[in-house]
GUMI-608564 format. One line per field, with one value per residue (C-alpha): x, y, z; residue in three letters; chain; residue number from 1. Coordinates in steps of 0.1 Angstrom, whole numbers. Layout:
! GUMI-608564
X c(X:...)
Y c(Y:...)
Z c(Z:...)
rest c(ala:...)
kette c(A:...)
nr c(NUM:...)
This chain:
! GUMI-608564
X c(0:13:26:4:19:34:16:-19:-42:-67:-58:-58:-79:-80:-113:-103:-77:-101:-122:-91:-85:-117:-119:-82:-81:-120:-115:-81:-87:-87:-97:-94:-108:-112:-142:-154:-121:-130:-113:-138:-128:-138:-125:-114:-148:-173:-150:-160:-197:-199:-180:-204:-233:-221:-211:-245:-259:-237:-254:-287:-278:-268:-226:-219:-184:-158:-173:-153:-160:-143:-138:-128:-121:-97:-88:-113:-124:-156:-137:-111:-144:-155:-124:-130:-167:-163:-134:-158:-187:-159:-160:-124:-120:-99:-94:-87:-71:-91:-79:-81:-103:-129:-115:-91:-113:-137:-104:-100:-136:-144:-110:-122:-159:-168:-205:-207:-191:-182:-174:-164:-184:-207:-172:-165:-201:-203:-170:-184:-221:-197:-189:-215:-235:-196:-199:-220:-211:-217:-251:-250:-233:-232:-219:-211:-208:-245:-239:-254:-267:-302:-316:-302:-317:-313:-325:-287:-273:-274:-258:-233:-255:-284:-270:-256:-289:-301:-276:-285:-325:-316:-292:-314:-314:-282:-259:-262:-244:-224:-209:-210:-184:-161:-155:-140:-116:-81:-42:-51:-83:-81:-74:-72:-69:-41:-31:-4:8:11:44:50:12:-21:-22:-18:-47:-22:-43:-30:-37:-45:-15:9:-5:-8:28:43:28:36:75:77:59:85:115:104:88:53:32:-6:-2:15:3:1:-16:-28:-30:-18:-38:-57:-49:-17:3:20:-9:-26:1:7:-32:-45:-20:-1:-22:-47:-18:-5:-35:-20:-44:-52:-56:-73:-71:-102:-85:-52:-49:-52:-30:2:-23:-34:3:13:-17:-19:24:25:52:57:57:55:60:76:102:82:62:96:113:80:81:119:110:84:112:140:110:104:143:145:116:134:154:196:200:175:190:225:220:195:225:247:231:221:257:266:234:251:280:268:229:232:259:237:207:230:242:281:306:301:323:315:309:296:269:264:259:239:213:218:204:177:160:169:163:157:133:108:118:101:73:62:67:47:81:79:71:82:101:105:103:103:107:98:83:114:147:152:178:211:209:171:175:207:190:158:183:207:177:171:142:151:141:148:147:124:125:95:66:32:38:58:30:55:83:120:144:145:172:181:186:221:229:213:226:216:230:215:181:187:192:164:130:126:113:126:152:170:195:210:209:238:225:227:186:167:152:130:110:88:53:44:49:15:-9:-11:-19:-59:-68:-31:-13:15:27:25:48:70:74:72:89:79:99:84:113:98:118:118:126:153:193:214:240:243:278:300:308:274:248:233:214:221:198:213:185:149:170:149:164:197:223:250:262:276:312:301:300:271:236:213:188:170:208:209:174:176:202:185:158:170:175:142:140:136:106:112:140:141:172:177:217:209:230:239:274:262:236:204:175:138:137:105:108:90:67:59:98:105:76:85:115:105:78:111:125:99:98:62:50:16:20:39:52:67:83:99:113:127:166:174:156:173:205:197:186:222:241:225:233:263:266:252:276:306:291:284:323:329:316:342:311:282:304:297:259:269:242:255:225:192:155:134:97:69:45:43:40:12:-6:-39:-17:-3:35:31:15:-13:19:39:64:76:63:102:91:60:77:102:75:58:82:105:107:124:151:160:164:186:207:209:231:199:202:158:128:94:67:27:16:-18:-30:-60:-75:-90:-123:-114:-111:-81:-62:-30:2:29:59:96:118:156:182:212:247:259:295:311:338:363:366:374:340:342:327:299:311:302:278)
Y c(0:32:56:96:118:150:179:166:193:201:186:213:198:165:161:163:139:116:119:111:81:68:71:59:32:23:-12:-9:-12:24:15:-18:-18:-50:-56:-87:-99:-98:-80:-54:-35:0:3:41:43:26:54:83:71:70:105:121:103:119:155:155:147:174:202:186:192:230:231:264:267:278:260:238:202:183:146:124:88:60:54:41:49:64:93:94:99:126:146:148:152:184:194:186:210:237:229:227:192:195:160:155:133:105:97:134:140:166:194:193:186:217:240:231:230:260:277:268:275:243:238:205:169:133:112:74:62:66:76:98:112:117:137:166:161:168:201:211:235:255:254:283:273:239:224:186:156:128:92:63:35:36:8:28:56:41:61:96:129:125:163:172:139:116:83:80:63:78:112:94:79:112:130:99:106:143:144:163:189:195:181:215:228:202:206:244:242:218:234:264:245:253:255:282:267:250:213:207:228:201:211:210:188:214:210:239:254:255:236:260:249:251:258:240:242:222:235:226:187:183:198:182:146:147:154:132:106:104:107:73:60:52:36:28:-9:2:-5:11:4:36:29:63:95:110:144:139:154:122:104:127:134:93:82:118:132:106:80:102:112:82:62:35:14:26:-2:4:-19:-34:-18:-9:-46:-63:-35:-59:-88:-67:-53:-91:-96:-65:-67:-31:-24:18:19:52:49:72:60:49:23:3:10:-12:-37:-41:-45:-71:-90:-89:-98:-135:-144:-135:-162:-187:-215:-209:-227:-205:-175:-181:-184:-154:-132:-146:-141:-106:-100:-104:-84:-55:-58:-62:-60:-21:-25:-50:-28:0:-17:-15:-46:-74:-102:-139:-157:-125:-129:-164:-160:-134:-152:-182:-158:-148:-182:-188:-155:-124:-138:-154:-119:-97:-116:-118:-79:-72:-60:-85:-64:-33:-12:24:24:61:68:109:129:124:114:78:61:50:17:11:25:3:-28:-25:-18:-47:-70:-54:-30:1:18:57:90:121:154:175:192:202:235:219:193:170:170:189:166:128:103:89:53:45:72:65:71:73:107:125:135:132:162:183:172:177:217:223:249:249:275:277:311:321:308:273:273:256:272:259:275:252:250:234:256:262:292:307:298:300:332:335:363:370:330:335:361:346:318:323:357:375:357:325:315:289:288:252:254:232:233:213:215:206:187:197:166:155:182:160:179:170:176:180:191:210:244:259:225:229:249:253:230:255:247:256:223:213:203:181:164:143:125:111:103:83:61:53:44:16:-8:-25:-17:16:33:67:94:133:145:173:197:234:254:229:214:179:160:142:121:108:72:53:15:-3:-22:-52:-56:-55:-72:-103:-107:-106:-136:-151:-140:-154:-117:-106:-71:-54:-25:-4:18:-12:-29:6:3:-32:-34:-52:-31:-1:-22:-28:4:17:-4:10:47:34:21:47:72:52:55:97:101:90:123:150:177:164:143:165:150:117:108:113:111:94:81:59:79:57:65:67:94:103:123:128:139:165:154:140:151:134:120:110:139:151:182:187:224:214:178:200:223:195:174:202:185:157:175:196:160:149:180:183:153:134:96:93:119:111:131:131:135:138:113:110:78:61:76:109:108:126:107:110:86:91:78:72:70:61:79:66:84:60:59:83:85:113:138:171:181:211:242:256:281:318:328)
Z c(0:-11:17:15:-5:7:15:-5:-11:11:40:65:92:110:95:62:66:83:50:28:43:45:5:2:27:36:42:62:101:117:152:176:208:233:245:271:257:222:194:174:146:125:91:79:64:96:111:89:98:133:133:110:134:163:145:137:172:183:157:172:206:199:199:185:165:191:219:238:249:277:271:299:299:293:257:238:198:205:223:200:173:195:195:159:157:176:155:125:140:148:186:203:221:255:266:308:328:337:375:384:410:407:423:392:365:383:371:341:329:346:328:295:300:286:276:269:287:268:297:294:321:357:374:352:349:392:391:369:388:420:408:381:408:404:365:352:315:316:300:285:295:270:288:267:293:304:333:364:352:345:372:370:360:318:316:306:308:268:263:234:211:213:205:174:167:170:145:116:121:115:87:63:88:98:68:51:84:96:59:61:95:80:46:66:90:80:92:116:133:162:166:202:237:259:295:307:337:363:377:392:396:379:348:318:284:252:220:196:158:129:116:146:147:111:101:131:122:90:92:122:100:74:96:110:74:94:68:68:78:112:148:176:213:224:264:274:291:259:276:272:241:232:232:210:185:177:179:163:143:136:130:104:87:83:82:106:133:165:192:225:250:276:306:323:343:305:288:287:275:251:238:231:211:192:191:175:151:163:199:229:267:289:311:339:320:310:348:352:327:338:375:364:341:370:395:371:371:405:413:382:389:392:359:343:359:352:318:317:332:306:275:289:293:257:244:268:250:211:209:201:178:156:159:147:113:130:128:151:155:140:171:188:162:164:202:199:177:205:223:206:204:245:258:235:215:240:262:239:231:267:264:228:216:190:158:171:143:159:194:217:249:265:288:308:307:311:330:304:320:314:275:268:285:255:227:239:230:193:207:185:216:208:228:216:236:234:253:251:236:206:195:211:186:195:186:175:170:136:130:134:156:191:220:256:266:234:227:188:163:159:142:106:102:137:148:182:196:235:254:276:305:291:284:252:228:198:173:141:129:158:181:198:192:233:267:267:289:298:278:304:304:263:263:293:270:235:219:186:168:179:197:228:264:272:310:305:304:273:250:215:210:179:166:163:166:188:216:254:284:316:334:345:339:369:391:380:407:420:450:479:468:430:415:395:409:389:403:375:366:399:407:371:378:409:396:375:403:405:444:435:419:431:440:452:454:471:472:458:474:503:508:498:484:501:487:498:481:476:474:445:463:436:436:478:486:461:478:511:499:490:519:542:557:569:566:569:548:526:556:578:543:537:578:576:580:549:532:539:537:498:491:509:489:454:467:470:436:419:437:422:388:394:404:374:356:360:358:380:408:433:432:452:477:510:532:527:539:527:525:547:519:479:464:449:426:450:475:452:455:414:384:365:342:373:371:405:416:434:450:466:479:497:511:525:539:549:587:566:546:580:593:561:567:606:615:634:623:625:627:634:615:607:568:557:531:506:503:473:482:485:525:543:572:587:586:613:613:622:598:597:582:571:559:524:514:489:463:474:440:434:411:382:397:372:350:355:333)
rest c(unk:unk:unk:unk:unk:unk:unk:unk:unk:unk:unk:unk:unk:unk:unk:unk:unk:unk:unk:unk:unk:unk:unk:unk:unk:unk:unk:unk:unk:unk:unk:unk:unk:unk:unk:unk:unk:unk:unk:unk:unk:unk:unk:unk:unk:unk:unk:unk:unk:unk:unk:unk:unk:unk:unk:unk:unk:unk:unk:unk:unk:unk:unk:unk:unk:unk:unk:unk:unk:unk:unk:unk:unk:unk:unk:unk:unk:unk:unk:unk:unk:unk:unk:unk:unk:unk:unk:unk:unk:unk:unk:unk:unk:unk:unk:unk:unk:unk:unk:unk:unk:unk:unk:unk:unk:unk:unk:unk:unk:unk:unk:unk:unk:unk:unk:unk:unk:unk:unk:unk:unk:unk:unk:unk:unk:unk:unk:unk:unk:unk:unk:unk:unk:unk:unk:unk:unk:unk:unk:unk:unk:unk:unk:unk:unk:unk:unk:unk:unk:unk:unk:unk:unk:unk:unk:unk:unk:unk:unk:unk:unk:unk:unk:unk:unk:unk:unk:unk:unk:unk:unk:unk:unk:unk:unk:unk:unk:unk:unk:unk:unk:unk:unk:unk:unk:unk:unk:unk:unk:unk:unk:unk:unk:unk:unk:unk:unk:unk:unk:unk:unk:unk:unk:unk:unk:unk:unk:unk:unk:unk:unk:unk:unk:unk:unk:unk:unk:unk:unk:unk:unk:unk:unk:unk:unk:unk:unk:unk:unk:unk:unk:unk:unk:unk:unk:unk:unk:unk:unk:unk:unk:unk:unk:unk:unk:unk:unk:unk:unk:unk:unk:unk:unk:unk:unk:unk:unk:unk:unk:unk:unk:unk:unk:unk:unk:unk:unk:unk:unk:unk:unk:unk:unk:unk:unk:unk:unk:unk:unk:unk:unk:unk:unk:unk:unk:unk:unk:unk:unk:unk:unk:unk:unk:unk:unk:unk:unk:unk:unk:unk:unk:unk:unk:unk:unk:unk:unk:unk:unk:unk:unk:unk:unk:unk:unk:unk:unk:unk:unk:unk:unk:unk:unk:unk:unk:unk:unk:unk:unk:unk:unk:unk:unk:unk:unk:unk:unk:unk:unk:unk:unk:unk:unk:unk:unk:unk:unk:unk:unk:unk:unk:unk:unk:unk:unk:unk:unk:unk:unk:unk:unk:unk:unk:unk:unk:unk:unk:unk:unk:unk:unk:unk:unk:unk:unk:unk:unk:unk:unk:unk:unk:unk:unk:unk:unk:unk:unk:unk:unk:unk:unk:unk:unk:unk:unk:unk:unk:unk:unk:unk:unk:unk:unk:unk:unk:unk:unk:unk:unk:unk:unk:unk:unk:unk:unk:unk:unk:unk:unk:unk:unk:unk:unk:unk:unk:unk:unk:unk:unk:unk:unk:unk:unk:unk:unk:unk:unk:unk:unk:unk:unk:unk:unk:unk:unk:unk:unk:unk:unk:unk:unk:unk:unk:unk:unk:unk:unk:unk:unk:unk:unk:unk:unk:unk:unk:unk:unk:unk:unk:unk:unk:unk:unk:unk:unk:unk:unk:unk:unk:unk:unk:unk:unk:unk:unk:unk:unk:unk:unk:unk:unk:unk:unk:unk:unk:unk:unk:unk:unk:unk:unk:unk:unk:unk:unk:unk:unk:unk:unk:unk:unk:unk:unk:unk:unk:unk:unk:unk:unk:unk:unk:unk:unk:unk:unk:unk:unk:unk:unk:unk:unk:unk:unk:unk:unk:unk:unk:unk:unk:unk:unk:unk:unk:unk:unk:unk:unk:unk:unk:unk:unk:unk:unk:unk:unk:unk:unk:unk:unk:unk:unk:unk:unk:unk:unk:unk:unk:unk:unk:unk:unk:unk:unk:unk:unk:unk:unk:unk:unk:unk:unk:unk:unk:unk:unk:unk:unk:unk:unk:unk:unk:unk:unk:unk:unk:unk:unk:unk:unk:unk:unk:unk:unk:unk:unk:unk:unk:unk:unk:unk:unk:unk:unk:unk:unk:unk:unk:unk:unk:unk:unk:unk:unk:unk:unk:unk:unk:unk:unk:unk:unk:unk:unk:unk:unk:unk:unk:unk:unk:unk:unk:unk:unk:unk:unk:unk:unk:unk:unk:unk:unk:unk:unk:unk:unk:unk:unk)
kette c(A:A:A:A:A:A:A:A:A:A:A:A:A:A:A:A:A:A:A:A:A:A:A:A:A:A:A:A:A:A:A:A:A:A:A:A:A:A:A:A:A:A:A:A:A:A:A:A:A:A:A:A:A:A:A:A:A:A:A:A:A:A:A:A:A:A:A:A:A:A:A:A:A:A:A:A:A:A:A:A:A:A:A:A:A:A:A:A:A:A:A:A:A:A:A:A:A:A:A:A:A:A:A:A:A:A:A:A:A:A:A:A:A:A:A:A:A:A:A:A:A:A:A:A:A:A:A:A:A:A:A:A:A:A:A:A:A:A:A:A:A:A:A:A:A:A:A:A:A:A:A:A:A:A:A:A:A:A:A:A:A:A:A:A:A:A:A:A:A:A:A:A:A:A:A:A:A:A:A:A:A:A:A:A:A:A:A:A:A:A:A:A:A:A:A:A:A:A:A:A:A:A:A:A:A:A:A:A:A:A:A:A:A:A:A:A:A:A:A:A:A:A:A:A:A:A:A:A:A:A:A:A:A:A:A:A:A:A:A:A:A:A:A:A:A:A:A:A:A:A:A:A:A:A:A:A:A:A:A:A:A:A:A:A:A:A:A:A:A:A:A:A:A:A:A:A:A:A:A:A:A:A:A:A:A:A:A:A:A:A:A:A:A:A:A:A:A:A:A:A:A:A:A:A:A:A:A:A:A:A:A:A:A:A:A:A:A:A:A:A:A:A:A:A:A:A:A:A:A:A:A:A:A:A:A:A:A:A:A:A:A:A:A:A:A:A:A:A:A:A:A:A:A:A:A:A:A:A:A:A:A:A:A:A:A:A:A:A:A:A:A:A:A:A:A:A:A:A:A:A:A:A:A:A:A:A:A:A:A:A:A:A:A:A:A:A:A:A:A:A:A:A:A:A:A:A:A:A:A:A:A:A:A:A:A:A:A:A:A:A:A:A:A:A:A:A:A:A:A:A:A:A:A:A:A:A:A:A:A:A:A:A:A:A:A:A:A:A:A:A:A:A:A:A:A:A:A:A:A:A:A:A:A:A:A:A:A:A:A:A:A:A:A:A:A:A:A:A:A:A:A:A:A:A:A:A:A:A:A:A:A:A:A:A:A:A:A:A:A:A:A:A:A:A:A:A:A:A:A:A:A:A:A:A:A:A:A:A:A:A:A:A:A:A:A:A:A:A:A:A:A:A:A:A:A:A:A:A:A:A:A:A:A:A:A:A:A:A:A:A:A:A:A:A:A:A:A:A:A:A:A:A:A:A:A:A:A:A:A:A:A:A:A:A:A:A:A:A:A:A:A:A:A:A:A:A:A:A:A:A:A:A:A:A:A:A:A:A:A:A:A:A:A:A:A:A:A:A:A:A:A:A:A:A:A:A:A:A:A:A:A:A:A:A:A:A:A:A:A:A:A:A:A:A:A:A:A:A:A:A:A:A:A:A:A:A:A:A:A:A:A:A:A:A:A:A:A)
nr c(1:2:3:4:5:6:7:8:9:10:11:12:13:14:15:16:17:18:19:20:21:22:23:24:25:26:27:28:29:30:31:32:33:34:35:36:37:38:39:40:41:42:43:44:45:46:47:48:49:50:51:52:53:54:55:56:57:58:59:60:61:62:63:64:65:66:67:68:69:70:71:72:73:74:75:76:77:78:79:80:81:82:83:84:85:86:87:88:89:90:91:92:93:94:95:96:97:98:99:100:101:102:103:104:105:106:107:108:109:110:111:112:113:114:115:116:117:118:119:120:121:122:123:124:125:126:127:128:129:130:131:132:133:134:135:136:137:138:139:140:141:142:143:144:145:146:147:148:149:150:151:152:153:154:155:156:157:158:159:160:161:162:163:164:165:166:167:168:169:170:171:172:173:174:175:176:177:178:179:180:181:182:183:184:185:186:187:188:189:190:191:192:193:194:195:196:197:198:199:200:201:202:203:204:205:206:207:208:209:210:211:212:213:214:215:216:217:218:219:220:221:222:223:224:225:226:227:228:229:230:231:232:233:234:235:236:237:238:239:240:241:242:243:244:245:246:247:248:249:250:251:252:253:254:255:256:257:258:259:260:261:262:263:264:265:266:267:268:269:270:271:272:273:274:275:276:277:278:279:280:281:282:283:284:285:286:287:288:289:290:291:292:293:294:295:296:297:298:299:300:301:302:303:304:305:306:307:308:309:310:311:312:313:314:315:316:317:318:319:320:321:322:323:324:325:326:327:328:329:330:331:332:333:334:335:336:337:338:339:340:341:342:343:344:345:346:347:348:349:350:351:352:353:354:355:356:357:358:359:360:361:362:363:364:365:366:367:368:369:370:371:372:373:374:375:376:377:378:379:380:381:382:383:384:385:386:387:388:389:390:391:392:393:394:395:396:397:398:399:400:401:402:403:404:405:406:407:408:409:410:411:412:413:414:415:416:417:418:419:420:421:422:423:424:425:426:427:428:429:430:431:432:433:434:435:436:437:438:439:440:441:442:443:444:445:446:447:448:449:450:451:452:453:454:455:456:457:458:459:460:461:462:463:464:465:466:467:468:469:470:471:472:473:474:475:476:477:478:479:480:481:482:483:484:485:486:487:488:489:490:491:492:493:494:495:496:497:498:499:500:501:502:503:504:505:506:507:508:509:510:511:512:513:514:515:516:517:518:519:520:521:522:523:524:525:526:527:528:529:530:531:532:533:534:535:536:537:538:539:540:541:542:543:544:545:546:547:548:549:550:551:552:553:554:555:556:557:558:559:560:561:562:563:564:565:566:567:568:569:570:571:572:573:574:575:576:577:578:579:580:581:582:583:584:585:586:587:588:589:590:591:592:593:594:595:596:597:598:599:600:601:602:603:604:605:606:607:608:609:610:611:612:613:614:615:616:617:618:619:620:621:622:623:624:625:626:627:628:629:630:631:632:633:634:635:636:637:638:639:640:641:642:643:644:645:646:647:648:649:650:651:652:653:654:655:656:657)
């Protein structure tokens, strides 16, 4: 099947590429969802259909162009359909997190004054009915899971179907219109309001265009030659940018097949049936999967896990060089494809990794041990550096030139330059149009020129024009003797030991470095099974000796590998605690895409870091909790602290600027 040609005429919206490909691909798959464990399928053209159904149930219920309509729920192809059935009626779609609670989703539908709700489902549904009586904009809710909602007041509240029903019975009406709206879409309309994951305060809604998603999917496309008969499992938030960008963008302008699996506790099920050939997760889904795979051999016979440990040995030491096209020894490559059929090979099928031909990792930086592990077994696993206000793509790595400590050259159409100060800057078609309702962030961020502050510190290296990220620029200081502080290096490497699932590292402006550690608790508590060690709850695994002893003797490790770096040395470990809870995005110590919210972690625990810097070897403190369902209670605790061993170096001071 013939790839799309370049820059077609015409296709200025997501609507109109929608109706390209359902009259040059109508009977290839567009969407896949499972359902009661069953496969269904939508071609390009049963997609068309039940988009132009539910535009015209939209028209029917009174959306006026320029309205905007929230859409909440896990991924599934009916709300990917009503992303662009508003987009067809000249609505503005904002997708929203699904596990926020409703004091969150109150902001942001009260910020973008939306009149009408998609939700997935009765969870979904009682959030907004939680804070409707606060929502003086708001008018319909349409539900598409109607499983407990037989008995609710259906004044403002439509299921899924019947609006579509609806929008079919009046077509003569409203095609006219429906038409009308979608004839006038073009480059500079909007596609889709994302926003963003509030890191440092309240989430900021980034209008994007049709010309941002469509330019920015298209020469991300062909960098990576995606082709119609590609695969992907779209199991990520749909208010995220990524998400959007390889299901929405991506996928209409390539015309590929969107899977969505039955639920997040099937998802890796799912992955190893679908076995997608383009593949997205941010770093903390393969920390995960990795924990999951080091959990199995830990629990595996010793015969099994010798020769596991062998064979990963040797894929260490030659998988990336195969993957990369570069000469490889004989009987390297003859053990190598040993250890495919032994280990590799059954590896990645129990993963879904099977088919995959262009792998990316983002969102963060991902620990160089956790990256070289997937490319060792023939995952061309590659790192993309982006945000929300770029329609994702910044840079991307070429085949044959991946690396672990580069984010890639920049994207095709893409132009990058460092200020003084060491900060990023990017300008492209991409760039988004503003911050909704926020003209002083606008012009904090983006200049005249269209020249975007990234927030973050890098370099591009000479030899390569390859572009390096050190660091949040905003988290990156100066240690008290000058040497340099980042954070997000450290709490990386941390985090590939399986024990591990989270680090805050804390040394701005102090004389050494301290971190808050939170044990993986899938990973710890298997071994104390093993281990024969009982333990009631997260907080009294966290306590137990041998725990902490473990979790010393990685600091420890990791410091040896940080004294190794001439530049960042000075960020050894030299005093640590193991938290007595997870953090968690309820208890606003995360964002709704797991980032840590550093500022507001030190504000809260700042009994804690006093501890970590005061000399005292424990501290006892009280931290309020939320629980599942929504109740606040209180956890106290006394926690250990421990000093870990460093390597003795004399670490580069940070240059003047």
């Amino acid at each position: 099947m013939a790839h799309l040609t370049k820059g077609a005429d015409g296709l200025r919206s997501v609507p109109a590429l929608l109706a390209r490909n359902a009259a040059q691909y109508g009977r290839s798959p567009a969407y896949r969802e499972k359902e009661y464990g069953i496969w269904q399928s939508w071609t390009w053209a049963e997609t068309a259909a039940e988009v132009e159904a539910l535009a015209l149930g939209l028209l029917n219920l009174g959306v006026n162009e320029g309205d905007f309509i929230a859409i909440i729920g896990r991924n599934r192809p009916y709300l990917y359909w009503s992303m662009v059935a508003a987009q067809s009626v000249g609505a503005i779609p904002v997708p929203l997190y699904q596990d926020s609670v409703a004091e969150e989703m109150e902001y942001v539908l009260s910020h973008c004054g939306a009149r009408f709700v998609i939700a997935g489902d009765q969870e979904q549904v009682d959030k907004v009915i939680e804070v409707q009586e606060h929502l003086h904009q708001f008018e319909h809710m349409i539900y598409l899971d109607p499983r407990g909602l037989r008995k609710y007041d259906h004044r403002r509240l439509h299921q899924f179907s019947h609006v579509q029903e609806q929008g079919r019975a009046a077509r003569d009406e409203f095609t006219g219109e429906l038409n009308r709206r979608r004839d006038k879409l073009n480059y500079d309309s909007i596609c889709v309001m994302l926003y963003t994951s509030g890191t440092t305060g309240k989430p900021k809604g980034v209008v994007l265009s049709n010309r941002n998603i469509i330019e920015t999917a298209r020469a991300s496309s062909e960098f990576d030659h995606l082709k119609p008969d590609d695969e992907v499992l779209a199991y990520l938030p749909m208010a995220w940018v990524g998400d959007f960008i390889f299901s929405i963008g991506q996928a209409y302008w390539s015309g590929f097949c969107v899977n969505c699996p039955e639920s997040p506790e099937t998802m890796m099920t799912d992955l190893r049936e679908i076995a997608p050939s383009y593949y997205f997760a941010p770093p903390r889904v393969f920390e995960t999967q990795l924990t999951q795979i080091m959990i199995r051999m830990e629990d595996s016979g010793t015969f099994k896990k010798k020769t596991f440990d062998h064979f990963m040995a040797h894929a260490g030491k030659v998988g990336p060089d195969l993957l990369d096209g570069r000469e490889v020894g004989f009987y390297d490559r003859l053990k190598y494809r040993l250890g495919e059929f032994l280990i590799y090979g059954p590896l990645k099928n129990a993963l879904g990794f099977s088919n995959v031909r262009v792998g990316y990792t983002a969102g963060e930086a991902i620990g160089p041990e956790i990256f070289d592990f997937y490319r060792s077994l023939g995952i061309n696993l590659k790192q993309l550096y982006g945000q929300t206000e770029a329609s994702v793509f910044i840079t991307q790595q070429p085949d044959g030139e991946v690396r672990s400590d580069t984010v890639g050259v920049p994207s095709p159409g893409v132009e990058i330059r460092i200020a003084e100060g060491g900060e990023v800057f990017y300008r492209s078609p991409g760039v988004f149009v503003e911050y909704y309702k926020n003209p002083e962030s606008t012009a904090d961020t983006k200049d005249q020129e269209g020249w975007v502050a990234t927030g973050d510190a890098g370099f591009i290296e000479e030899a390569s024009g390859h572009l390096r990220i050190i660091d949040r620029a905003k988290d990156v200081g100066a240690m008290a003797d000058g040497a340099m502080f980042a954070p997000k290096y450290v709490e990386n490497k941390l985090k590939f030991y399986p024990n591990i699932l989270e680090a805050v590292v804390f040394g701005a402006g102090r004389d050494r470095c301290c971190a808050f550690i939170n044990i993986d608790l899938a990973a710890v508590g298997n071994w104390a099974e093993r281990n024969n060690i009982a333990y009631a709850s997260y907080q009294e695994l966290a306590g137990h000796k041998q725990v902490l002893d473990a979790i010393q003797a990685h600091i420890e490790e990791t410091n040896e590998s940080i004294a190794q770096d001439d530049m960042l040395s000075g960020c050894q470990v030299h005093r640590f605690l193991v938290l007595h809870k997870e953090l968690d995005a309820d208890d606003g110590e995360l964002t709704r895409t797991r980032k840590v919210r550093r500022k507001i972690i030190g504000e809260k625990f700042a009994d804690l870091v006093a501890a970590l810097y005061d000399g005292s070897n424990s501290v006892y403190t009280e931290t309020e909790v939320t629980y599942e369902d929504g109740r606040k209670g209180k956890i106290k605790a006394t926690l250990e602290i421990r000093d870990a061993k460093v390597v003795p170096v004399t670490p580069k001071a940070m240059a003047a600027e």
